[in-house]
PDB file of N, CA, C and O in Angstrom:
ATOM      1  N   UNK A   1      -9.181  11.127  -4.330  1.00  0.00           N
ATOM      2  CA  UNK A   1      -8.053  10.549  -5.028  1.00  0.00           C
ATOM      3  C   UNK A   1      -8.417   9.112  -5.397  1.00  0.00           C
ATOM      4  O   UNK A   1      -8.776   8.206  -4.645  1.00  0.00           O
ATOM      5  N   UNK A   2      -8.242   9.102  -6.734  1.00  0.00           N
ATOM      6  CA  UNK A   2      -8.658   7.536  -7.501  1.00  0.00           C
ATOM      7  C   UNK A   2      -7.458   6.453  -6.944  1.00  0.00           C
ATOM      8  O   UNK A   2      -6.261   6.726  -6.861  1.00  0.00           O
ATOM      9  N   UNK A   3      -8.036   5.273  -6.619  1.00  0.00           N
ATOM     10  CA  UNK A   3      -6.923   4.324  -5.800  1.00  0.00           C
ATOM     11  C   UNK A   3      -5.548   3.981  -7.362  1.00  0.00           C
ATOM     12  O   UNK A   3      -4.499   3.460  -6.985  1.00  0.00           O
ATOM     13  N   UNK A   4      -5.630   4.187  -8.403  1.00  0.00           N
ATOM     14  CA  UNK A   4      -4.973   3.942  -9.423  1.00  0.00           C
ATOM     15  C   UNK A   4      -3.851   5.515  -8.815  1.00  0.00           C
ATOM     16  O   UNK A   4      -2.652   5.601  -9.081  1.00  0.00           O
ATOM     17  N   UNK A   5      -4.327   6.153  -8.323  1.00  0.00           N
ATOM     18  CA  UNK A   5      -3.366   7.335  -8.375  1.00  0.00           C
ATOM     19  C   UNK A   5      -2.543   7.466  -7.121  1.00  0.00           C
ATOM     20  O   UNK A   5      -1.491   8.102  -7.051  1.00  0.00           O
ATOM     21  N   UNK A   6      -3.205   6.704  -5.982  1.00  0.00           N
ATOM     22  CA  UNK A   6      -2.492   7.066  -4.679  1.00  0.00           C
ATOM     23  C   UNK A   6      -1.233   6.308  -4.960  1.00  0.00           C
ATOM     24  O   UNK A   6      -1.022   5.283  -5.606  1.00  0.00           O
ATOM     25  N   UNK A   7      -0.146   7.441  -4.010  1.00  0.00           N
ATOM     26  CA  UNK A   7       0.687   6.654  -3.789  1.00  0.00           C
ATOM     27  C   UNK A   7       1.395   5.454  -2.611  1.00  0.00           C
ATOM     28  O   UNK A   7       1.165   4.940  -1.516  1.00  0.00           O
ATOM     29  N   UNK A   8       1.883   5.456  -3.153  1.00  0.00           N
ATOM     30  CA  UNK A   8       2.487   4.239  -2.080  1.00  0.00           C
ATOM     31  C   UNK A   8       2.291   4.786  -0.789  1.00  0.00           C
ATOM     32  O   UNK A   8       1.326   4.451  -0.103  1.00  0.00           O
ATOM     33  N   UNK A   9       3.289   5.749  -0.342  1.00  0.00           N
ATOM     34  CA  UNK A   9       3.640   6.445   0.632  1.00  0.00           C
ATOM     35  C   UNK A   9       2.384   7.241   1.338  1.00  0.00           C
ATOM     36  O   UNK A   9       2.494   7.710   2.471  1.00  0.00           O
ATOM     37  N   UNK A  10       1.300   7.339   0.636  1.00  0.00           N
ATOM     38  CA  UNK A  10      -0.081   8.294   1.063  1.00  0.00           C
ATOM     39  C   UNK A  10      -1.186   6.591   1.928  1.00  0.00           C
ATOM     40  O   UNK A  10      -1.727   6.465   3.028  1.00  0.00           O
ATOM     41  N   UNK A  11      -1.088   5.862   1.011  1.00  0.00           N
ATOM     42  CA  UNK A  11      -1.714   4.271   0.867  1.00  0.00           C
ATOM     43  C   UNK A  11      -1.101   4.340   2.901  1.00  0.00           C
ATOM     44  O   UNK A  11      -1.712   4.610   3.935  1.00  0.00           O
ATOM     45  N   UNK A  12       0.257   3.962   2.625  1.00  0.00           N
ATOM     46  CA  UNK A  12       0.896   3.924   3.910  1.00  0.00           C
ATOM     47  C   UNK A  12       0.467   4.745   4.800  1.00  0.00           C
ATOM     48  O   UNK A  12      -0.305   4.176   5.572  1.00  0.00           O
ATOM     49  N   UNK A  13       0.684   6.225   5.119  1.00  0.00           N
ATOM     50  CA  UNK A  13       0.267   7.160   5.672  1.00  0.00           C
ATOM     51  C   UNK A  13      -1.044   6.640   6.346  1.00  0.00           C
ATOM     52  O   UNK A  13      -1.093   6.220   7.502  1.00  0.00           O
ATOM     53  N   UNK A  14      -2.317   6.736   5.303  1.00  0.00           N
ATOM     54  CA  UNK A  14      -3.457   6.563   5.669  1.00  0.00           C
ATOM     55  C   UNK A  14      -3.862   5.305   6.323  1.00  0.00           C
ATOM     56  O   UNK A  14      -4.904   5.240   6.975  1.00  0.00           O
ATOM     57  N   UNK A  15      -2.927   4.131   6.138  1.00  0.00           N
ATOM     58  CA  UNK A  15      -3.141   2.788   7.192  1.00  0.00           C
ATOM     59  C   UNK A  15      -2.220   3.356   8.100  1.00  0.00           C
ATOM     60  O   UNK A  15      -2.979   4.305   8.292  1.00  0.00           O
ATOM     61  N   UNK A  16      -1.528   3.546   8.625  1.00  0.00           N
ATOM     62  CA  UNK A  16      -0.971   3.882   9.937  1.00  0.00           C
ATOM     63  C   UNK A  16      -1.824   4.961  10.669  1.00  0.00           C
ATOM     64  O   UNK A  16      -1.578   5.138  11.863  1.00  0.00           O
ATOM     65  N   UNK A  17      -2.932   5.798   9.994  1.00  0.00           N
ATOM     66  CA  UNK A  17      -3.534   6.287  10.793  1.00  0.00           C
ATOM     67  C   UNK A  17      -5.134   5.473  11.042  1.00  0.00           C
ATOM     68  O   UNK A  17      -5.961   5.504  11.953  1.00  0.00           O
ATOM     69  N   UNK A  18      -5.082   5.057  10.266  1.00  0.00           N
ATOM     70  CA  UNK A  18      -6.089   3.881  10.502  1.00  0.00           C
ATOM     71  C   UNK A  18      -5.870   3.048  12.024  1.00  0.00           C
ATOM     72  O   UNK A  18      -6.528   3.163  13.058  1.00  0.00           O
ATOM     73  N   UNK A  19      -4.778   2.244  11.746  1.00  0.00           N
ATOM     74  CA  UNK A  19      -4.172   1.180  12.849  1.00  0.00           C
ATOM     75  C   UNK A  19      -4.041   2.066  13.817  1.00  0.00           C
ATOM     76  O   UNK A  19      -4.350   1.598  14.912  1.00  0.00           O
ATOM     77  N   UNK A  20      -3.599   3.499  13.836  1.00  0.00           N
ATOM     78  CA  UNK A  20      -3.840   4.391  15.520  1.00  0.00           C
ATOM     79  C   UNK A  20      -5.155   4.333  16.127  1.00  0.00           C
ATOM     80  O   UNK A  20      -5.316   3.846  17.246  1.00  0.00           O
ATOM     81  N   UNK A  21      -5.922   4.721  15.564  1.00  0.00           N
ATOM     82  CA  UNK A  21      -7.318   4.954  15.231  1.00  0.00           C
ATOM     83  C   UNK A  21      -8.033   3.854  16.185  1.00  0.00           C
ATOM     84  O   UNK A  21      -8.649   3.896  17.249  1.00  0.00           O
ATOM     85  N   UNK A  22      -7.602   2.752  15.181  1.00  0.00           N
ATOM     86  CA  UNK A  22      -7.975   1.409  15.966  1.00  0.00           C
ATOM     87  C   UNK A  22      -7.775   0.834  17.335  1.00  0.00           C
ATOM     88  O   UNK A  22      -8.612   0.510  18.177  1.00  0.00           O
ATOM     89  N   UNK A  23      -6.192   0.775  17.361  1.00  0.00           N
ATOM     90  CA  UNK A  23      -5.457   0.804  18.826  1.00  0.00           C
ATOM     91  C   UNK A  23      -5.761   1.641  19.752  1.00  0.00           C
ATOM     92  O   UNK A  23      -5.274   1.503  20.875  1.00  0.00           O
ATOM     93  N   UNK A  24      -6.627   2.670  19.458  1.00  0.00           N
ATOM     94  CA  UNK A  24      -6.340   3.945  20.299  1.00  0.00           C
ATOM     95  C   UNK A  24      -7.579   3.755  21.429  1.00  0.00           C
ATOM     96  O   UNK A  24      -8.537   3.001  21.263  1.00  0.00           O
ATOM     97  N   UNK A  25      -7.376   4.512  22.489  1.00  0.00           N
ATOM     98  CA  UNK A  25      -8.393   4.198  23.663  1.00  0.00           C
ATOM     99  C   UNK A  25      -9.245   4.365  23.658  1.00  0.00           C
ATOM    100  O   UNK A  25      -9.907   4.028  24.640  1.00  0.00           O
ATOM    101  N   UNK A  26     -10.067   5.213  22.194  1.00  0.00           N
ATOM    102  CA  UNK A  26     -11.715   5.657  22.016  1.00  0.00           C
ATOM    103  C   UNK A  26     -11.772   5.154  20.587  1.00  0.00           C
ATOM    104  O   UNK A  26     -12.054   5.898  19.648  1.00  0.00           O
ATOM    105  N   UNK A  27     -11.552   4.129  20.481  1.00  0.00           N
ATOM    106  CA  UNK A  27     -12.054   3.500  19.653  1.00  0.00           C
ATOM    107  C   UNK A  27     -13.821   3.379  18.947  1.00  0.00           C
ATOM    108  O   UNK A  27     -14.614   2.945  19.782  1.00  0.00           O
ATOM    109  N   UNK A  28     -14.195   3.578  18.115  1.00  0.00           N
ATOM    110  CA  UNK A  28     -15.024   4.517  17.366  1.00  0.00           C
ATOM    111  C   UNK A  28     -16.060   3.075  16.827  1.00  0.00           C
ATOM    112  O   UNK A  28     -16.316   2.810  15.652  1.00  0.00           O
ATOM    113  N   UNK A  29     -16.419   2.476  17.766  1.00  0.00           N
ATOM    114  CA  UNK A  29     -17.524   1.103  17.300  1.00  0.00           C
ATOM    115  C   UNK A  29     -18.240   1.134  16.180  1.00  0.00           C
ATOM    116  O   UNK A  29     -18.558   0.111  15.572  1.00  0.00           O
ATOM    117  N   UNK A  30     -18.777   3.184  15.554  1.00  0.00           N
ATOM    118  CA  UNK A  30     -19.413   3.102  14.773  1.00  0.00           C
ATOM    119  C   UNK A  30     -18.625   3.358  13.340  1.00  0.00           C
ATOM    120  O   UNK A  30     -19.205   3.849  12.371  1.00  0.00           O
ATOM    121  N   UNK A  31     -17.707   3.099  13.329  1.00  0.00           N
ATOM    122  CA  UNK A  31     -16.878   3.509  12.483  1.00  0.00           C
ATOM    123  C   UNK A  31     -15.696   2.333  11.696  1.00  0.00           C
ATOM    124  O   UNK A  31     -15.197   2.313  10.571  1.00  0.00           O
ATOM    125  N   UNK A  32     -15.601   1.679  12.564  1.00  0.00           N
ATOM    126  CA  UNK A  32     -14.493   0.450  12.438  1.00  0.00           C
ATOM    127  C   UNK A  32     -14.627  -0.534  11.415  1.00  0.00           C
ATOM    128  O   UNK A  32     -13.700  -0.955  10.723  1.00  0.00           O
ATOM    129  N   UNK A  33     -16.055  -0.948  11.335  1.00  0.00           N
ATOM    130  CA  UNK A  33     -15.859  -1.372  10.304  1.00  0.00           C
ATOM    131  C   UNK A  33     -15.639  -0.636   9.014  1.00  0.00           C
ATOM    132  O   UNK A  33     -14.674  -1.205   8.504  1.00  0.00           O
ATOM    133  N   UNK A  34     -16.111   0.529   8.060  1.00  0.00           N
ATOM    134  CA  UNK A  34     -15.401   1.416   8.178  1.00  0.00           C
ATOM    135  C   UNK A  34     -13.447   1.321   8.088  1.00  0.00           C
ATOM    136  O   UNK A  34     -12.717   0.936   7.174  1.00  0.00           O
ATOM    137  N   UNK A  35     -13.262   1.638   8.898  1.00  0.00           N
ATOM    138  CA  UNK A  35     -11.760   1.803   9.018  1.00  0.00           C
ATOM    139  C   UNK A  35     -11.122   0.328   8.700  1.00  0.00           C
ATOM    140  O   UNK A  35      -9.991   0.128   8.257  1.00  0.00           O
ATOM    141  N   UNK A  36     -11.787  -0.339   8.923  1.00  0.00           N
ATOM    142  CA  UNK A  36     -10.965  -2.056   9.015  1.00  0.00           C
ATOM    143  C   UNK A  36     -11.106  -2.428   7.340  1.00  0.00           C
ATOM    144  O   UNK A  36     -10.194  -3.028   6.771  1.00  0.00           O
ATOM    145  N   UNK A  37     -12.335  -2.011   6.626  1.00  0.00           N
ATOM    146  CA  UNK A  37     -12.795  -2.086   5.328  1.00  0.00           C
ATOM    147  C   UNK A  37     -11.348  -0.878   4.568  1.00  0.00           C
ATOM    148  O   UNK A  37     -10.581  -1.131   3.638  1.00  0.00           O
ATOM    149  N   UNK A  38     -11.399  -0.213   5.013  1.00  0.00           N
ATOM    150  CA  UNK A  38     -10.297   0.877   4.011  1.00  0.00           C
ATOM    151  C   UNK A  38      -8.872   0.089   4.233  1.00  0.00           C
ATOM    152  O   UNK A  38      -8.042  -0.271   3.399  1.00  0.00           O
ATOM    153  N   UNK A  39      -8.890  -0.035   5.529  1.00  0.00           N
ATOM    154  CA  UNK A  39      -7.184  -0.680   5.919  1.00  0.00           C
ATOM    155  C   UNK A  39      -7.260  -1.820   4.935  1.00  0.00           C
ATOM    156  O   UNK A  39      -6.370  -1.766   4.086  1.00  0.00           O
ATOM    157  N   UNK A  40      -8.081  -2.827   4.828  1.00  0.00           N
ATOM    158  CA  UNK A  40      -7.612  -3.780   3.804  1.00  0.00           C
ATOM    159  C   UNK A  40      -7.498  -3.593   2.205  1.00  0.00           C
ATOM    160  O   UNK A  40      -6.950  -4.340   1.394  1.00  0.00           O
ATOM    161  N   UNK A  41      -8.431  -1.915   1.910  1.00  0.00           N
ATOM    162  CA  UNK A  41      -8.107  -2.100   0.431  1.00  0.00           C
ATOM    163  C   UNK A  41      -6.566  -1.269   0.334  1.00  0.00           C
ATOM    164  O   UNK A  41      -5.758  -1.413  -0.583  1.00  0.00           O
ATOM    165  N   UNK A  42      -6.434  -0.537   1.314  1.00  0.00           N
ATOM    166  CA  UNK A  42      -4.870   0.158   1.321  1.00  0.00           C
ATOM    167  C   UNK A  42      -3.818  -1.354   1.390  1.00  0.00           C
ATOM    168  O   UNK A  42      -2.761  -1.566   0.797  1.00  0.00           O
ATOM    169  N   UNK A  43      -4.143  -1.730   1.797  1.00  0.00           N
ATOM    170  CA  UNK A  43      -3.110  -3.596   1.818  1.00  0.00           C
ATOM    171  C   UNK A  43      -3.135  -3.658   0.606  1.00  0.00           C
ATOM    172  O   UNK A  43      -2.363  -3.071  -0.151  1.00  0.00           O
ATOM    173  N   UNK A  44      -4.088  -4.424   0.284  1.00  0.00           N
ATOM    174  CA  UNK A  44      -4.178  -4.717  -1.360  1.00  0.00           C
ATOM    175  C   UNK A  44      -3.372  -3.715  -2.311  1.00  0.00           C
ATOM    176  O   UNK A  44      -2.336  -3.949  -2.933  1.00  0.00           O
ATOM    177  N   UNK A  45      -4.316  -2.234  -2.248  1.00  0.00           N
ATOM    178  CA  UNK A  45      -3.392  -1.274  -3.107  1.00  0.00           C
ATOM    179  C   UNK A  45      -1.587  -1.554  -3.185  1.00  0.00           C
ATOM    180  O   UNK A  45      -0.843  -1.571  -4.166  1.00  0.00           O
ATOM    181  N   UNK A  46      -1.236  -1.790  -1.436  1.00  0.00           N
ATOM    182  CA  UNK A  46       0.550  -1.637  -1.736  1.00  0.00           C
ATOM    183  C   UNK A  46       1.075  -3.279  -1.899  1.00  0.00           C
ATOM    184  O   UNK A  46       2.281  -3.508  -1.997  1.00  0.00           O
ATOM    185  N   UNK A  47       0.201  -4.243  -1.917  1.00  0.00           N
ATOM    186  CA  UNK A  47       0.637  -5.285  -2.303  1.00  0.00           C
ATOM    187  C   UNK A  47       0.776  -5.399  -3.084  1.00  0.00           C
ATOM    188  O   UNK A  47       1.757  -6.067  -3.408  1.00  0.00           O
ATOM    189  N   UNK A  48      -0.207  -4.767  -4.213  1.00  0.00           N
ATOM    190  CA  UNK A  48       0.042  -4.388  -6.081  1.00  0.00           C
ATOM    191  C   UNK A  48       1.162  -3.721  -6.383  1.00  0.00           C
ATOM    192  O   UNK A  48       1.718  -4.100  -7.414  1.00  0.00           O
ATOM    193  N   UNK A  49       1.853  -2.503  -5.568  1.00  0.00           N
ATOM    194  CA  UNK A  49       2.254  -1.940  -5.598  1.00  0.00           C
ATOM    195  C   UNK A  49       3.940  -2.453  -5.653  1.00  0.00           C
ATOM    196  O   UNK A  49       4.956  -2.307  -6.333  1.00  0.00           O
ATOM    197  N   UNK A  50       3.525  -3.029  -4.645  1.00  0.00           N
ATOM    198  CA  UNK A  50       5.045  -3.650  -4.122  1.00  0.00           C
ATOM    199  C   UNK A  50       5.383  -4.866  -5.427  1.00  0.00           C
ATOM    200  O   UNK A  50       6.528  -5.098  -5.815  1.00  0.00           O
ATOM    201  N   UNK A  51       4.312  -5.458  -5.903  1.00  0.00           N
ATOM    202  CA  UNK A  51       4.400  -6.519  -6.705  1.00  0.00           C
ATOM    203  C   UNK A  51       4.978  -5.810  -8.366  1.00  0.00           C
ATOM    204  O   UNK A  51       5.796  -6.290  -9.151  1.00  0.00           O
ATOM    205  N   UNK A  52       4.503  -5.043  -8.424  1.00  0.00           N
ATOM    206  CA  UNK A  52       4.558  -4.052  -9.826  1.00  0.00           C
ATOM    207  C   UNK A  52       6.166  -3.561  -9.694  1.00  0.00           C
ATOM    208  O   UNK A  52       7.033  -3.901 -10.499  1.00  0.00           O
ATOM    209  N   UNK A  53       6.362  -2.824  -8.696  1.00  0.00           N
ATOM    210  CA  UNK A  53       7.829  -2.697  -8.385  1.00  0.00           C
ATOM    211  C   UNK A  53       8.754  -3.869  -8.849  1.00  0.00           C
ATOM    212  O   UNK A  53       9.590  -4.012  -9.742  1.00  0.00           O
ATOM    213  N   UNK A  54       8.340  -4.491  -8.046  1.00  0.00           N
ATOM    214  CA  UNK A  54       9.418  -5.965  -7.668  1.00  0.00           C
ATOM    215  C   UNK A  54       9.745  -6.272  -9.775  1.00  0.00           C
ATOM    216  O   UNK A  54      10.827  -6.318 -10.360  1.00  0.00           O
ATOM    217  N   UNK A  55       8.684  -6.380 -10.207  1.00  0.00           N
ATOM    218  CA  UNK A  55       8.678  -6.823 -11.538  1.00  0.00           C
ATOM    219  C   UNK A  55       9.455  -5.712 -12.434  1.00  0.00           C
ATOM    220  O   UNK A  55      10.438  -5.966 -13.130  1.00  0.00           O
ATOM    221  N   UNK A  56       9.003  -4.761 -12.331  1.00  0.00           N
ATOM    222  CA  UNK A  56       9.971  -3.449 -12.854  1.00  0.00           C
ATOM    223  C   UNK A  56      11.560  -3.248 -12.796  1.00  0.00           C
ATOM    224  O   UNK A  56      12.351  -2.997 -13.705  1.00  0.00           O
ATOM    225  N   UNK A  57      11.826  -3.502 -11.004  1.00  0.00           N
ATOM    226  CA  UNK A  57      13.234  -4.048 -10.763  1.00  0.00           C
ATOM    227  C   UNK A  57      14.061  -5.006 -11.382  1.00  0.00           C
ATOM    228  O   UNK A  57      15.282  -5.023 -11.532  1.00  0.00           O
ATOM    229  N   UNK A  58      12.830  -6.118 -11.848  1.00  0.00           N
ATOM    230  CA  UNK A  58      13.650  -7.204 -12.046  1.00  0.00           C
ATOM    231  C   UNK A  58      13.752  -7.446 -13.474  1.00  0.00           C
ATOM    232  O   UNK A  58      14.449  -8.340 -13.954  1.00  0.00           O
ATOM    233  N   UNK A  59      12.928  -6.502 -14.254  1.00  0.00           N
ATOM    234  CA  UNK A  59      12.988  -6.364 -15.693  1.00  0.00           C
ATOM    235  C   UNK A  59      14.276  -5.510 -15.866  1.00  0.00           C
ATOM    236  O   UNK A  59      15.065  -6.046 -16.644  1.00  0.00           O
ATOM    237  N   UNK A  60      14.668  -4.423 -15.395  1.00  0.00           N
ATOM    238  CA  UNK A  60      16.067  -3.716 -15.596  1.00  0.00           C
ATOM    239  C   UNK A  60      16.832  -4.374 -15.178  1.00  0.00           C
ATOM    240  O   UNK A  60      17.804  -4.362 -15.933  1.00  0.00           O
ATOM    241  N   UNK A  61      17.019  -5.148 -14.147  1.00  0.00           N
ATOM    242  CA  UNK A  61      17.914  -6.233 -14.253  1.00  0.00           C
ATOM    243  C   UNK A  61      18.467  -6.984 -14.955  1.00  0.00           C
ATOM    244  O   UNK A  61      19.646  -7.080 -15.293  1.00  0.00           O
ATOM    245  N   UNK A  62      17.431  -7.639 -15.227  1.00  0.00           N
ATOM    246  CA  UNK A  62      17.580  -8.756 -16.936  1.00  0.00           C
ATOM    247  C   UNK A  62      18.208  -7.842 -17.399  1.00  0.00           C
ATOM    248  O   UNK A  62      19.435  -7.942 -17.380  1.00  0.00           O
ATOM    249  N   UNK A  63      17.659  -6.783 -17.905  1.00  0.00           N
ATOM    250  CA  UNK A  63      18.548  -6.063 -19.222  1.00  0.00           C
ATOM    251  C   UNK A  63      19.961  -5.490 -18.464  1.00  0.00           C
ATOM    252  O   UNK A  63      20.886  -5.824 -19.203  1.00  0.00           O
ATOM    253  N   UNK A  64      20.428  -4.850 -17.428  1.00  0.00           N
ATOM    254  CA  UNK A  64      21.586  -4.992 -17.425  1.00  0.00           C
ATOM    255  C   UNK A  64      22.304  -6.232 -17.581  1.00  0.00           C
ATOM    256  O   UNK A  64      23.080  -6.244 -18.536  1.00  0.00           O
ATOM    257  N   UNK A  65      22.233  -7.382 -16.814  1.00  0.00           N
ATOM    258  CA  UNK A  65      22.460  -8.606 -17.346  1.00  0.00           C
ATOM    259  C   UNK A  65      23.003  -8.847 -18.854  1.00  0.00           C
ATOM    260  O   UNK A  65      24.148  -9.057 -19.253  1.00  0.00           O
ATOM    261  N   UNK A  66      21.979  -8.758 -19.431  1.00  0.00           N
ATOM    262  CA  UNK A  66      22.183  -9.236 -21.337  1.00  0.00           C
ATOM    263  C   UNK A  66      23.044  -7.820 -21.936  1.00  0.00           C
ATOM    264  O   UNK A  66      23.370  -7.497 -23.078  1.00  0.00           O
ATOM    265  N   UNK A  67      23.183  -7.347 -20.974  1.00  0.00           N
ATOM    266  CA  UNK A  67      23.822  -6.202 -21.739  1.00  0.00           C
ATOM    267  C   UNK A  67      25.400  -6.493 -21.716  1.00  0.00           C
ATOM    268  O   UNK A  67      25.851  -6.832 -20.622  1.00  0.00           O
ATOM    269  N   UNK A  68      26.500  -6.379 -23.044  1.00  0.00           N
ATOM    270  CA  UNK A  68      27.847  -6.778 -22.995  1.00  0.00           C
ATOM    271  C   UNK A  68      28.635  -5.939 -21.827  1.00  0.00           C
ATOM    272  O   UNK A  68      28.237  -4.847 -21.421  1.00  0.00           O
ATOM    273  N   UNK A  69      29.632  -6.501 -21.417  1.00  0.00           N
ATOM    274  CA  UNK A  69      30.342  -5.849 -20.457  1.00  0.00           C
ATOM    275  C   UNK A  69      30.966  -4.927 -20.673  1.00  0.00           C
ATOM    276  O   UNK A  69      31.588  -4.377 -19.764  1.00  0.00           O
TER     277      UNK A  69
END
């Protein structure tokens, strides 16, 4: 799955199993970096994500706004 396509909710998914992963009592030395490298581009991905939203929200806004009562 191309990172342009994941969704939010999958992005999420896959860092929370990451952060188990990590926390967890067999923690995987050969692997972590690895896992610590994906967890930050899944950040990034929903920080775009969240940012793209936020702007979308706030564009229908405006236009209800300017719109007559």
């Amino acid at each position: 799955m191309s990172e342009e396509t994941i969704s939010y909710k999958h992005a999420m998914d896959e860092l929370e199993a990451i952060v188990s992963r990590i926390e967890g009592d067999d923690v995987d030395l050969d692997k972590l970096t690895t896992d610590v490298e994906r967890a930050a581009e899944l950040i990034r991905l929903c920080r775009q994500k969240i940012r793209a939203t936020e702007a979308q929200v706030r564009e229908v806004v405006t236009q209800l706004d300017s719109e007559p009562s």
